[in-house]
C-alpha positions in Angstrom: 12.2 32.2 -3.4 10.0 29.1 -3.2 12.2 25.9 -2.6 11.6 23.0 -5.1 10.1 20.1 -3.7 13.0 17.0 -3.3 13.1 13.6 -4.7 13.8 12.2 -1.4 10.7 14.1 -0.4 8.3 12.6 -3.0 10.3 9.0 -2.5 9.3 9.0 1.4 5.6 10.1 0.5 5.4 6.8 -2.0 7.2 4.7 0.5 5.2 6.0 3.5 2.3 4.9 1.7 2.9 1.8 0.3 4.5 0.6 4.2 1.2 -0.2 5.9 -0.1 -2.2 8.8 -0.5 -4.4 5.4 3.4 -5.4 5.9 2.7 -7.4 8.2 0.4 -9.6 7.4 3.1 -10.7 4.2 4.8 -13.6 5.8 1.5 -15.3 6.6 0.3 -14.6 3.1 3.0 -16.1 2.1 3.7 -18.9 4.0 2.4 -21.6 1.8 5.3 -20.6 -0.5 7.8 -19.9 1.7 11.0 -17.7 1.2 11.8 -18.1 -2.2 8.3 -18.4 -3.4 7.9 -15.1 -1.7 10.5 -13.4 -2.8 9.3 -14.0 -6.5 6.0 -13.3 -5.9 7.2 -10.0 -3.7 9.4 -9.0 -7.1 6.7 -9.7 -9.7 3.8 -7.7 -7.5 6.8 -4.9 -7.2 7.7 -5.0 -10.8 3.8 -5.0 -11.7 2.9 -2.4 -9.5 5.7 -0.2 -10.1 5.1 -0.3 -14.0 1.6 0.7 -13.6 2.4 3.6 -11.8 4.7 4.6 -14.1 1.3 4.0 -17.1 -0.5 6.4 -15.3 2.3 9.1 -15.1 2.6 8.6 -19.1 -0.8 9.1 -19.5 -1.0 12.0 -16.5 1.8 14.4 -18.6 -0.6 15.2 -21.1 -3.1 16.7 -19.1 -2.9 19.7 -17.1 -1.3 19.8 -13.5 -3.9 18.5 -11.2 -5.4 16.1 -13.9 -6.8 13.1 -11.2 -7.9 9.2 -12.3 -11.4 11.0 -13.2 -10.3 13.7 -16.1 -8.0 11.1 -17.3 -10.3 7.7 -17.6 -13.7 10.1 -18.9 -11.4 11.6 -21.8 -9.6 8.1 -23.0 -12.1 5.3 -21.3 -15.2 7.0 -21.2 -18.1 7.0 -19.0 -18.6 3.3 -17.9 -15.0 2.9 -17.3 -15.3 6.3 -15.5 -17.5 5.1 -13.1 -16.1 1.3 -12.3 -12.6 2.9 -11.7 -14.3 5.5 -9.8 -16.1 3.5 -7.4 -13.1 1.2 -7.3 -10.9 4.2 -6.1 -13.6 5.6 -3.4 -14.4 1.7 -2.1 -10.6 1.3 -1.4 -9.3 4.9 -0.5 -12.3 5.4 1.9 -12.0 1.8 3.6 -8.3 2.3 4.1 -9.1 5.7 5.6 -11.8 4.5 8.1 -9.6 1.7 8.9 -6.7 4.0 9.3 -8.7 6.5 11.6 -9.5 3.2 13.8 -6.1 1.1 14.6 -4.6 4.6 14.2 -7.1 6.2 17.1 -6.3 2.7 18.8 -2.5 3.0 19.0 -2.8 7.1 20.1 -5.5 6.2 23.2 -2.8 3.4 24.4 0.0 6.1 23.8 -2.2 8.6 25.7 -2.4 6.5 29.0 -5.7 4.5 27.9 -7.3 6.9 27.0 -10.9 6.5 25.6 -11.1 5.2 22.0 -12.8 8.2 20.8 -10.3 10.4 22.0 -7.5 8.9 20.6 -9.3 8.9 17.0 -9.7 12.2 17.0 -6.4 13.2 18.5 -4.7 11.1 15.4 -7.2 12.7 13.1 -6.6 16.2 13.7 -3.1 15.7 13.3 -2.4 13.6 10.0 -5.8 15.4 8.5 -4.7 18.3 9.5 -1.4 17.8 7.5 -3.1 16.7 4.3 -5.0 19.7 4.8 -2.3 22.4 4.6 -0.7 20.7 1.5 1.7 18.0 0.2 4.7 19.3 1.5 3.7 19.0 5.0 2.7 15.5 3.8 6.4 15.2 2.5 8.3 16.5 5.8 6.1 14.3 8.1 6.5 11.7 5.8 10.4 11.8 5.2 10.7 12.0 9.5 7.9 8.9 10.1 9.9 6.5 7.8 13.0 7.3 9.2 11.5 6.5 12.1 10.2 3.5 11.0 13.9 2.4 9.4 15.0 2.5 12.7 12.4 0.7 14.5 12.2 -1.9 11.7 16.1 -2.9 12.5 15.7 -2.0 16.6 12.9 -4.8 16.3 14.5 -7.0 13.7 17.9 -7.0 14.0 18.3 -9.9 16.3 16.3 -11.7 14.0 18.1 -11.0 11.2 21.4 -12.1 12.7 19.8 -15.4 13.9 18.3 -16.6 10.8 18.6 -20.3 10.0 19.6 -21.4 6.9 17.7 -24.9 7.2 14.8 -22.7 8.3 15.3 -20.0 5.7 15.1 -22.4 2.9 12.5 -25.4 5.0 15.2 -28.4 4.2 13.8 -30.5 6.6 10.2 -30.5 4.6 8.9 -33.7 3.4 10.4 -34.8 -0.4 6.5 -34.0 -2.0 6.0 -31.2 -0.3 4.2 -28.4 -2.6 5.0 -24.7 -2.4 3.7 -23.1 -5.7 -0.2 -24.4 -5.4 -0.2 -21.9 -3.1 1.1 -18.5 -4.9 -2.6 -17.5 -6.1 -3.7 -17.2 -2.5 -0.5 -14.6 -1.5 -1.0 -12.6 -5.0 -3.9 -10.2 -3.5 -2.4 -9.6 0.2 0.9 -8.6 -2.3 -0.6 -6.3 -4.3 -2.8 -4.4 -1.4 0.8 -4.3 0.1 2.5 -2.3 -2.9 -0.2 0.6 -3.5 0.7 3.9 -4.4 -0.9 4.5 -7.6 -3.3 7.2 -6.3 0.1 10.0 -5.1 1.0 9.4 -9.1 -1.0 12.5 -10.2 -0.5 14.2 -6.7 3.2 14.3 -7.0 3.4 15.1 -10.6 1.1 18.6 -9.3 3.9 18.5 -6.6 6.6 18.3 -8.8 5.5 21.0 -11.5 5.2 19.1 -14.2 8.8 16.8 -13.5 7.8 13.4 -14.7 11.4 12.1 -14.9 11.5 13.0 -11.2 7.9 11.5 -10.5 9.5 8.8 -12.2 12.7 8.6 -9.9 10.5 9.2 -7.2 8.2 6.3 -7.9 11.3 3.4 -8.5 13.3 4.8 -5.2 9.7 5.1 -2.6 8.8 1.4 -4.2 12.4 0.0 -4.2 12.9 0.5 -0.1 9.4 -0.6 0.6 11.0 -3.7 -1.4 13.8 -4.1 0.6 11.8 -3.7 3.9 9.5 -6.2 3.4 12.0 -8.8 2.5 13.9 -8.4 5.0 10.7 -8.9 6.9 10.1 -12.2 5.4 14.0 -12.8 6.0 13.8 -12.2 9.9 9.9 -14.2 10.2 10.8 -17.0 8.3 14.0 -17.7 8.9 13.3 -18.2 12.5 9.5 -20.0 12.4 9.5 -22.9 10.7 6.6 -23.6 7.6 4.9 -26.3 10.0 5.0 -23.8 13.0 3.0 -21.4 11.3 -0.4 -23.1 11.9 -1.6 -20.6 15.0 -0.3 -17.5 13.3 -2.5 -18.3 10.1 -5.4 -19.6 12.7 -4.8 -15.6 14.0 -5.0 -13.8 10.5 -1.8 -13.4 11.3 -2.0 -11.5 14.3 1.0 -9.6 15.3 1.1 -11.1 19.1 0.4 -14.4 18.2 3.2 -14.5 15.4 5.6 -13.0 18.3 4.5 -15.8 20.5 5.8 -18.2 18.3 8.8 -16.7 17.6 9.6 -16.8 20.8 9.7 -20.6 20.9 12.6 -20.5 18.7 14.4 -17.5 19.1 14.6 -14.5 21.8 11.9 -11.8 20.8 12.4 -9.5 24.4 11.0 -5.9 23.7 10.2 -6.7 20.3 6.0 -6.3 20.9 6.7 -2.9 22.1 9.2 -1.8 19.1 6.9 -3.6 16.3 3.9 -1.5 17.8 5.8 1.8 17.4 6.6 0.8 14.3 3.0 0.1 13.5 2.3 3.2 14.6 4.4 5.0 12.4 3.4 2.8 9.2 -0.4 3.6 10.1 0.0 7.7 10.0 2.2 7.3 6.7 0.1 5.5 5.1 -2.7 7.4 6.1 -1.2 10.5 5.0 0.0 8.9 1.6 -3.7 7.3 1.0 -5.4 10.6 2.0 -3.2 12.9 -0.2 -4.2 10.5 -3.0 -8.0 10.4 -2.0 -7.9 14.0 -1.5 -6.9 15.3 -4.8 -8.7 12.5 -6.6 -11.8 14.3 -5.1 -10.4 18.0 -6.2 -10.2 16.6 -10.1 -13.6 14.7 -9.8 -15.4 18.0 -8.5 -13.4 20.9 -9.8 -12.2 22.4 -6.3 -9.5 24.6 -6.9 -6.5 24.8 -4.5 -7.1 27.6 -2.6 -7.5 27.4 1.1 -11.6 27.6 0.5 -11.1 24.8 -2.2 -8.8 22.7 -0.1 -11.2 22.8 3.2 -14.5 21.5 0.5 -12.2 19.3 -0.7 -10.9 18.1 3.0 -14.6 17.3 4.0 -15.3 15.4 0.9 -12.5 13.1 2.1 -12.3 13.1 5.7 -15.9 13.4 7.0 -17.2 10.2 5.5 -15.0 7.8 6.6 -14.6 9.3 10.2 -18.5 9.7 10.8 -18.6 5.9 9.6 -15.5 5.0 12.5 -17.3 6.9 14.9 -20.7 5.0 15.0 -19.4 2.0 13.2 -15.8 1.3 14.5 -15.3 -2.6 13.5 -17.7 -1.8 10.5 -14.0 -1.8 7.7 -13.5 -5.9 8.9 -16.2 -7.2 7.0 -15.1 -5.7 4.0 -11.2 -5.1 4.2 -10.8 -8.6 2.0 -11.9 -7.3 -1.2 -9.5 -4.6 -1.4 -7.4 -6.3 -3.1 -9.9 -7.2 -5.6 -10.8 -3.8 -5.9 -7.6 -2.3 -6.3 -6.2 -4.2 -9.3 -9.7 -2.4 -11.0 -7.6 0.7 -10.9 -3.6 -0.1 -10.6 -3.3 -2.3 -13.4 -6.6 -3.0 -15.4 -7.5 0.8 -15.9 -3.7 1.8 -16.1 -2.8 -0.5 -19.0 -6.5 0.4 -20.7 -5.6 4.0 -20.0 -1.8 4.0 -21.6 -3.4 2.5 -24.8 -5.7 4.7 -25.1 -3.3 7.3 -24.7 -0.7 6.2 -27.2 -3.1 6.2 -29.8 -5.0 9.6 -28.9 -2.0 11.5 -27.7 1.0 9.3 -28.9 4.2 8.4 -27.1 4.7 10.4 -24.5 7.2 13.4 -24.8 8.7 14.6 -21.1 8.1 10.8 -20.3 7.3 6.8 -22.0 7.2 3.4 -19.9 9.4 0.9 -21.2 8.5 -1.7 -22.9 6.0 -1.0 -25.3 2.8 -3.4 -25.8 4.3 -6.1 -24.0 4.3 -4.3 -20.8 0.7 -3.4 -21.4 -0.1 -6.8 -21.6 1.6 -7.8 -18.6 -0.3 -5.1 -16.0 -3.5 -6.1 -17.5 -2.4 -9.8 -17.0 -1.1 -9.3 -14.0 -4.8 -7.3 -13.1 -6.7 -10.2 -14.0 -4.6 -13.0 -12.2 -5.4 -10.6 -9.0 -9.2 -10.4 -9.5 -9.3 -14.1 -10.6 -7.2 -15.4 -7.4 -9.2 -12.9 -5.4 -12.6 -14.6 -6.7 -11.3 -18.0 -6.4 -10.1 -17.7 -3.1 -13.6 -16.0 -1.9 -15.0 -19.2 -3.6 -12.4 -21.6 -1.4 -11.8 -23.2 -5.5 -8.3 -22.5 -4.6 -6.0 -24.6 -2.0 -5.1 -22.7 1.2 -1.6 -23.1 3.4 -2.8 -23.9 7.1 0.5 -24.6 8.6 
């Protein structure tokens, strides 16, 4: 008898994807406005994100199992909107991807004794490809075992941190009377929302799950919840020991993870921590590739009618894994120049096209039976206003119209 897939199963695939490499650049994001701003602007990107995931479930449970982004946004949005969320989904899915392959090959040739890049890419690509491959459930089991490896890292590196944290420092008393926190909150919104994406597992665990949307549903609020959790208590161990004013090199780094250590250890003892964080960055890097792949990958299977058979699955597999490891391969730094706009790119298709798309639905399909988002029109205003502040602050910031924390 076929086991049913478990919630904590499809919780650890959404959390697995949403905890990327992407974590850690949050506190310098966020710098300009410090702990509490962060915390708000953590809480509404959480909120925001989480509620258009739970859109495009709505929408998803009238369609049949396996129903992707593309059958969905043709049928309600039509053809234009078909192919700007389209492109949106390919630009960011594929750039994570390659960029995955990359640090991911990176970390396994240092793991392997220095071995050569090339090696170690396609060492980590085999593996984690390889898993996608054979279906969601190996996703789910190595999922479920790399964040509960990444919990325990997480604290290993942290905890000392955590236990350390200054309440003057915490909550920058000793600022200046005028200093200014909120000009700053447009600048962290885009590096917030690239840190809470999930949307494209929504119609892979529904397929998953059978049909379940009140487990999807479950699914979605427990995966998102303890990414929440981890990356405040992230900003609660980084900024409660580095001061606002200290954070000058770490922003002059892009917040590079060895620099931001260096500073810390001005203040407060950070021994071992470089090697713990990287295992933990290693761990974040394979989830999120296998989140972000399974998402890519049966995107693809909608958009081009493979079927799931091991035949269809391996067509499907080189749709979505050849491209962007040919492009690491002879381009390996080629992701830099355009990792900045995926932000801009995703709030195309995790809040613009969801809140279009539920719309559309409710007045093609009406409310939703097995499942309905709470809220009504008002929440559908609020993703799609929440979309637009992210594209805007994305295209101001580009534009240097906005001002920008330097420490």
């Amino acid at each position: 008898m076929q086991k049913h897939p478990t919630l904590l199963g499809g919780a650890m695939i959404i959390a697995g994807t949403i905890i990327g490499a992407g974590m850690l650049a949050n506190p310098t994001a966020t710098s300009g406005v410090w702990f509490l701003g962060s915390l708000l602007v953590l809480v509404y990107t959480w909120f925001s994100m989480l509620t258009s995931g739970l859109m495009i479930l709505e929408v998803n449970t009238h369609y049949p199992h396996g129903a992707n982004f593309d059958t969905m946004v043709k049928d309600l949005l039509g053809q234009g909107w078909n192919i700007i969320n389209g492109l949106s989904v390919a630009f960011v899915l594929y750039l994570l991807t390659y960029a995955y392959i990359f640090v991911g090959g990176n970390l396994t040739a240092q793991a392997l004794g220095g071995q050569d890049l090339k090696v170690g890419q396609w060492v980590f690509f085999l593996i984690f490809a390889g898993c996608v491959w054979w279906s969601a459930k190996v996703v789910d089991r190595f999922s479920t075992i790399l964040i509960g490896g990444m919990i325990i890292a997480f604290f290993w590196a942290t905890g000392g941190l955590i236990g350390s944290v200054q309440m003057p420092v915490l909550f920058d008393q000793n600022a200046p009377a005028n200093t200014q926190y909120w000009i700053y909150a447009a600048t962290a919104l885009p590096v917030c929302l690239a840190s809470f994406g999930f949307h494209g597992n929504v119609s892979s665990l529904l397929k998953y799950f059978r049909g379940d949307a009140p487990k999807v549903s479950r699914a979605l609020w427990i995966g998102t919840l303890i990414a929440l959790a981890i990356y405040v208590l992230w900003q609660l161990a980084v900024q409660g020991n580095l001061p606002r004013h200290a954070f000058a090199p770490v922003i002059a780094a892009g917040g590079d993870v060895a620099v931001l250590i260096g500073e810390l250890s001005k203040f407060v003892s950070t021994d071992g921590m470089a090697q713990v964080l990287q295992f933990f960055s290693y761990m974040a890097i394979a989830s999120s590739f296998l989140g972000v792949t399974l998402g890519l990958f049966d995107y693809l299977a909608d958009l081009f009618g493979f079927d799931d058979s091991r035949a269809g699955r391996t067509k499907t597999a080189a749709l979505t894994f050849l491209p962007p490891l040919v492009c690491c391969l002879l381009f390996p730094m080629g992701f830099v120049k355009v990792i900045g706009y995926v932000g801009l790119a995703a709030a195309i298709w995790t809040a613009i096209v969801p809140a279009l798309l539920l719309r559309a639905s409710r007045k093609k399909h009406g409310v939703g039976t097995s499942f309905r988002v709470y809220g009504g029109n008002l929440m559908i205003i609020w993703v799609f206003a929440f979309g637009v502040f992210n594209i805007a602050a994305q295209l101001l910031s580009e534009a240097e119209k906005l001002p920008i924390f330097k420490g």
